[in-house]
C-alpha positions as a Markdown table, in Angstrom:
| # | Residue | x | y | z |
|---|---|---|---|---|
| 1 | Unk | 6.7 | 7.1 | -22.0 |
| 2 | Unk | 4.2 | 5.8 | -19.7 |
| 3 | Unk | 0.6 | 5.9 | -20.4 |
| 4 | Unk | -1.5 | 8.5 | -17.8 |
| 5 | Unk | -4.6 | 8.1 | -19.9 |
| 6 | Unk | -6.7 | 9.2 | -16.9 |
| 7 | Unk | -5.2 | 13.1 | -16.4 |
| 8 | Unk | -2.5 | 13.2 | -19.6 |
| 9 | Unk | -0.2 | 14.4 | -17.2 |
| 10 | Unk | 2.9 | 15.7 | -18.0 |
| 11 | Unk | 5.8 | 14.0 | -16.7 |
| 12 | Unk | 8.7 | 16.7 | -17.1 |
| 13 | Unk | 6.3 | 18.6 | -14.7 |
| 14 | Unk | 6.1 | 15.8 | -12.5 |
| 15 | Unk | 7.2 | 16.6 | -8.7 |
| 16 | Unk | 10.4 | 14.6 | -8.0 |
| 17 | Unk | 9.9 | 11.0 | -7.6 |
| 18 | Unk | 12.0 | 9.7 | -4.3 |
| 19 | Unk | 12.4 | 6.0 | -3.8 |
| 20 | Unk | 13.2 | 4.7 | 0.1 |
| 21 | Unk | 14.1 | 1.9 | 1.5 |
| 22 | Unk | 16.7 | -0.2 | 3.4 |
| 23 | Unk | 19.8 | -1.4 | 1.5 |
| 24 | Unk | 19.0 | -4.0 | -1.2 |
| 25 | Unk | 15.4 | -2.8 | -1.6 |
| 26 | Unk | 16.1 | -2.4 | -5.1 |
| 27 | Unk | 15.4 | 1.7 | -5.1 |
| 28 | Unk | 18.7 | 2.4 | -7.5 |
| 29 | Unk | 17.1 | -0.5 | -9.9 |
| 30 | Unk | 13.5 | -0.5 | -9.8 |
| 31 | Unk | 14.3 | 3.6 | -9.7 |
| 32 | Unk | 16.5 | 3.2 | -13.3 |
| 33 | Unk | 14.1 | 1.3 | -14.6 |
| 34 | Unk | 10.7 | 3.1 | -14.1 |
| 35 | Unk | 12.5 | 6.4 | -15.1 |
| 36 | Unk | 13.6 | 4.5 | -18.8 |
| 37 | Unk | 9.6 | 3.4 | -19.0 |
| 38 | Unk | 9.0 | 7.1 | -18.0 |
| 39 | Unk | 11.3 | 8.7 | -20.4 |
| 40 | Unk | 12.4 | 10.9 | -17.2 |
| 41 | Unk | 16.2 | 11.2 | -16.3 |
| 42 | Unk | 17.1 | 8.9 | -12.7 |
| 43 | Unk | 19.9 | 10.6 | -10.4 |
| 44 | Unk | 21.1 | 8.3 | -7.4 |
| 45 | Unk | 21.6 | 10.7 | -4.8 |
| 46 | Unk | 24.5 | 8.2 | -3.2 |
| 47 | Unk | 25.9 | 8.5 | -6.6 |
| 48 | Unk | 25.6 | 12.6 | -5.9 |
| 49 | Unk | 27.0 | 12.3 | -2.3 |
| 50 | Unk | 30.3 | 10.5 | -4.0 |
| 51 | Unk | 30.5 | 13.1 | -6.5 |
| 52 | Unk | 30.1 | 16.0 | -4.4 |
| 53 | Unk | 32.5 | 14.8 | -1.3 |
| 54 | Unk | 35.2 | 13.1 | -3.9 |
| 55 | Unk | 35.5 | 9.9 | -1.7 |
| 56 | Unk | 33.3 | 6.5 | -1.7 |
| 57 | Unk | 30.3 | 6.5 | 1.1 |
| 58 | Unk | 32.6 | 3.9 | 3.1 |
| 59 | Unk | 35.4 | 6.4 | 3.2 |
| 60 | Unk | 33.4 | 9.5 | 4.1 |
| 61 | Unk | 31.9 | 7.0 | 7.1 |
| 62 | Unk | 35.6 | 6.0 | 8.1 |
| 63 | Unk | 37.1 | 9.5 | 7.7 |
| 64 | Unk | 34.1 | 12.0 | 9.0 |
| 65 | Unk | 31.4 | 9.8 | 10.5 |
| 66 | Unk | 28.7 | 8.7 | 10.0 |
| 67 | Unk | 27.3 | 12.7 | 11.2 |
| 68 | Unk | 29.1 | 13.9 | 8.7 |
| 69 | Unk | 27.7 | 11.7 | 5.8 |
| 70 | Unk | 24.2 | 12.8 | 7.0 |
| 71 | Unk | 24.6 | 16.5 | 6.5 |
| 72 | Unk | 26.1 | 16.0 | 3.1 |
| 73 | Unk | 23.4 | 13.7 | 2.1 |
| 74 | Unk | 20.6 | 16.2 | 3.1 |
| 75 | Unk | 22.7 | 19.0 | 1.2 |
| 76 | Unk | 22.4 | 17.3 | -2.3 |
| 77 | Unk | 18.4 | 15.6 | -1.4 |
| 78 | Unk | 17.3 | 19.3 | -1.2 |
| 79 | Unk | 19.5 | 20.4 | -4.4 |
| 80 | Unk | 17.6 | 17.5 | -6.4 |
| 81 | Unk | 14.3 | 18.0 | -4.8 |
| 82 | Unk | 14.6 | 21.4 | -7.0 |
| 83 | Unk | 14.7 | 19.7 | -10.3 |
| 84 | Unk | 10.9 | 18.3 | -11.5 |
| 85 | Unk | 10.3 | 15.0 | -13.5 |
| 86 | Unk | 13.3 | 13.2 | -11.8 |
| 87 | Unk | 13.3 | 9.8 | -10.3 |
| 88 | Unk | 15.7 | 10.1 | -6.9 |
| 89 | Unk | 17.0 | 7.1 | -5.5 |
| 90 | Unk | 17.8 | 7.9 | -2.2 |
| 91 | Unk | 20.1 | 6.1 | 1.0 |
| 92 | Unk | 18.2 | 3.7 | 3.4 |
| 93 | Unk | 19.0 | 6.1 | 6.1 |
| 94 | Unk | 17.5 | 9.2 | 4.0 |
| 95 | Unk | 14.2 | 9.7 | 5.2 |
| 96 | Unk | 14.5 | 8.7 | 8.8 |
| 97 | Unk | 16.1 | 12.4 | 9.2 |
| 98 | Unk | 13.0 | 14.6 | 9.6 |
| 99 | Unk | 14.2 | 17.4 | 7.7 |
| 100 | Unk | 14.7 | 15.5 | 4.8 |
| 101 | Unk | 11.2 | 13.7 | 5.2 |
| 102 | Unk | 9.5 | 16.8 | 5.3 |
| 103 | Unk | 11.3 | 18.3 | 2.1 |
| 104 | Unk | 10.3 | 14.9 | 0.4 |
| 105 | Unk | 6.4 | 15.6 | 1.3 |
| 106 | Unk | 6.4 | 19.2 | 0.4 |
| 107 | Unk | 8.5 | 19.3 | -3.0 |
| 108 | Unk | 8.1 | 15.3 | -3.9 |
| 109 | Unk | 6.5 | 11.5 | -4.7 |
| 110 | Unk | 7.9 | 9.3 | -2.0 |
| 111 | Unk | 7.8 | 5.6 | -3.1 |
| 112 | Unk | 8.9 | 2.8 | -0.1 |
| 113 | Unk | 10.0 | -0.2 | -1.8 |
| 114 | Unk | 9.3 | -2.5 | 1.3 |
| 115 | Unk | 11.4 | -5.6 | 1.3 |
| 116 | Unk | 11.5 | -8.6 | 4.1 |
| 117 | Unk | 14.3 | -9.3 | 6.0 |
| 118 | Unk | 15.5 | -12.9 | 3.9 |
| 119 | Unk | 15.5 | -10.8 | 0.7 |
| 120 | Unk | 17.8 | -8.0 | 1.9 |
| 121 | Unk | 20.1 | -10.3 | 3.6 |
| 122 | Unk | 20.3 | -12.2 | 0.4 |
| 123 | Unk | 20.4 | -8.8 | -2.0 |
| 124 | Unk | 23.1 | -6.9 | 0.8 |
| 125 | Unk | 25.4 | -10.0 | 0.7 |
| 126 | Unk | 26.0 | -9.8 | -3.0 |
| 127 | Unk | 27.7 | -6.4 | -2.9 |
| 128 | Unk | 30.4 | -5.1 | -0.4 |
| 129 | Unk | 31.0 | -1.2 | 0.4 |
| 130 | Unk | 27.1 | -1.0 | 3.2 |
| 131 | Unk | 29.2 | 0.4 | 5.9 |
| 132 | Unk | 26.5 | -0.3 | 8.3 |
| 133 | Unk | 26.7 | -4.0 | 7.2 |
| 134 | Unk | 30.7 | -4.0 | 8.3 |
| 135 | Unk | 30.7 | -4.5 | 11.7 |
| 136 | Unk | 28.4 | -7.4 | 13.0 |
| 137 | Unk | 26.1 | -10.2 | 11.6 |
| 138 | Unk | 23.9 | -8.5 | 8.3 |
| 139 | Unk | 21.2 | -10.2 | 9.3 |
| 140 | Unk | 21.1 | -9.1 | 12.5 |
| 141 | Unk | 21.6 | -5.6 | 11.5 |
| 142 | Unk | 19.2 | -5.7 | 9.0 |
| 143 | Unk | 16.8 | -6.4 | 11.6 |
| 144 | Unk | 17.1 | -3.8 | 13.9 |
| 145 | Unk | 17.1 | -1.6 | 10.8 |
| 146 | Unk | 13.6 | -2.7 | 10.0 |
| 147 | Unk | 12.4 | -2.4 | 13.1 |
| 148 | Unk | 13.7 | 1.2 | 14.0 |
| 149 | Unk | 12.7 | 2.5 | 9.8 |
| 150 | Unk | 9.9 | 0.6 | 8.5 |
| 151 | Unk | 7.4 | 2.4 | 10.8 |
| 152 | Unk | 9.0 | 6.1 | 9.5 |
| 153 | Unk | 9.3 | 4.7 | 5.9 |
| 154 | Unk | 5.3 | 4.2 | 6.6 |
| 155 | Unk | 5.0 | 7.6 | 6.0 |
| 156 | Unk | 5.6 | 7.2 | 2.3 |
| 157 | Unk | 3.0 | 8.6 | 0.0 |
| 158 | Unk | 3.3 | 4.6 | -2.2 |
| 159 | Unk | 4.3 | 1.3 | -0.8 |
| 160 | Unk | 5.5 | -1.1 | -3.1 |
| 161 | Unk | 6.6 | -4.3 | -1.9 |
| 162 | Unk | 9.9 | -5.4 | -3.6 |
| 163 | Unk | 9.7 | -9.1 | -4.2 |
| 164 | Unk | 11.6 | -11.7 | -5.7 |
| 165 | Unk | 10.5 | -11.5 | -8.8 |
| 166 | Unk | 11.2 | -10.1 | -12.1 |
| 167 | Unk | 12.1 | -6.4 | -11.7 |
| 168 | Unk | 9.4 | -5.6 | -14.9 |
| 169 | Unk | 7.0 | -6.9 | -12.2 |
| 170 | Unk | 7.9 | -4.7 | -9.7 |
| 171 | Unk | 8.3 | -1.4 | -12.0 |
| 172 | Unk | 4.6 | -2.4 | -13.3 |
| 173 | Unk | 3.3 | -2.1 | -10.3 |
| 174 | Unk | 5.2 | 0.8 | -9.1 |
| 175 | Unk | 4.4 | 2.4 | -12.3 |
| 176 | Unk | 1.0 | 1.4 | -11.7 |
| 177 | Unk | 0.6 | 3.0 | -8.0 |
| 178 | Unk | 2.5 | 6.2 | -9.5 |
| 179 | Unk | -0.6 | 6.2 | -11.6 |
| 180 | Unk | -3.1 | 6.0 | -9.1 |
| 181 | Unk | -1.4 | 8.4 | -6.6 |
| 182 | Unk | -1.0 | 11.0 | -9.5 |
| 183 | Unk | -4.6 | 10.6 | -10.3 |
| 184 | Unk | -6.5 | 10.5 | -6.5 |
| 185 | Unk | -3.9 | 14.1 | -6.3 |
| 186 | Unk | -5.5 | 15.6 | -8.9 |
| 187 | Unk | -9.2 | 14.7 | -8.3 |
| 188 | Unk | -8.7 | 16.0 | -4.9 |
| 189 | Unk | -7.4 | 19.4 | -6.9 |
C-alpha cells in the first residue's frame, strides 16, 4: 500500500479515483497499476458497459448509436461512483457529458492523464475496436478530439501528463499528485 505519511489516510475510505482522458492515454493501465501500488480494487467502467449491455462498445455504436452508448455509460459511472477506495478508468468521451462531470466532482478524485497528439496516434494504432477512430484519418480525429475535450478535461482535480516513458514513471507521479491532492483536501478540512 502506498505510503500517505502526511494524513495516514485510509484508502478503502478513499472517494473513488476516476482517470480521464482520450483514447490511448493510458487510464486503463496507469489506472491498474496505481490501484496494485494502492492495494485498492481497479474497475474499467468500458469493461462495465460490455458487461452490462452483453455486446462489445463497437457493436453497441453500430447497433444503437453512439446516443445510446452514452446513457448506458453514465448508468454504470454513477453505480461505481457509490463504491469508495476504487480506481475507475473511465471512456475518453466520459466526462465531456456534464452530468457525469458533475457526479465525478461531487462523489470522486478525477485524474486527466494528458497525452499529445503523436503519442495517441501511435498508442490508438496499436489496438482496433475505437469506433470513433473507424471512419476517417486517426490522426485527424484525434485532433479535433483534443481540441473540443482537453479544455473540459481541464476541469480535473489532477493532471498528469502521460509520456513515453516507463509506466512506473507515470504511476509515481500520479501516485505522487494523489498524495498531494489528498493532503491540500484535508488541510483545507
Amino acid at each position: 500500500m502506498a505510503d500517505f505519511p502526511a494524513q495516514q489516510v485510509d484508502l478503502k475510505n478513499l472517494k473513488p479515483v476516476v482517470m480521464i482522458g482520450l483514447m490511448g492515454a493510458g487510464k486503463s493501465r496507469i489506472g491498474r497499476e496505481l490501484a496494485t501500488r494502492l492495494d485498492l480494487p481497479f474497475v474499467d467502467a468500458d469493461d462495465e458497459i460490455v458487461e452490462a449491455a452483453g455486446c462489445s462498445i463497437s457493436d453497441i455504436f453500430e447497433l444503437y448509436g453512439e446516443e445510446a452508448f452514452r446513457d448506458v455509460e453514465k448508468r454504470v459511472i454513477f453505480r461505481l461512483l457509490e463504491d469508495k477506495g476504487t480506481i475507475i478508468s473511465t471512456g475518453g468521451g466520459a466526462f465531456m457529458n456534464a452530468e457525469i462531470r458533475q457526479a465525478i466532482a461531487d462523489q470522486g478524485i478525477s485524474i486527466w492523464l494528458r497525452a499529445d497528439l503523436n503519442i495517441l496516434v501511435e498508442r490508438t494504432g496499436r489496438r482496433s475496436g475505437r469506433p470513433l477512430l473507424e471512419n476517417g484519418d486517426p490522426k485527424l480525429i484525434l485532433q479535433g478530439l483534443i481540441e473540443e475535450r482537453y479544455p473540459v478535461y481541464a476541469e480535473a482535480d489532477i493532471v498528469v501528463e502521460s509520456q513515453e516513458v516507463p509506466i512506473e514513471d507515470t504511476v509515481d507521479e500520479t501516485e505522487k499528485a494523489l498524495e498531494n491532492f489528498i493532503a491540500n483536501e484535508l488541510n483545507n478540512e
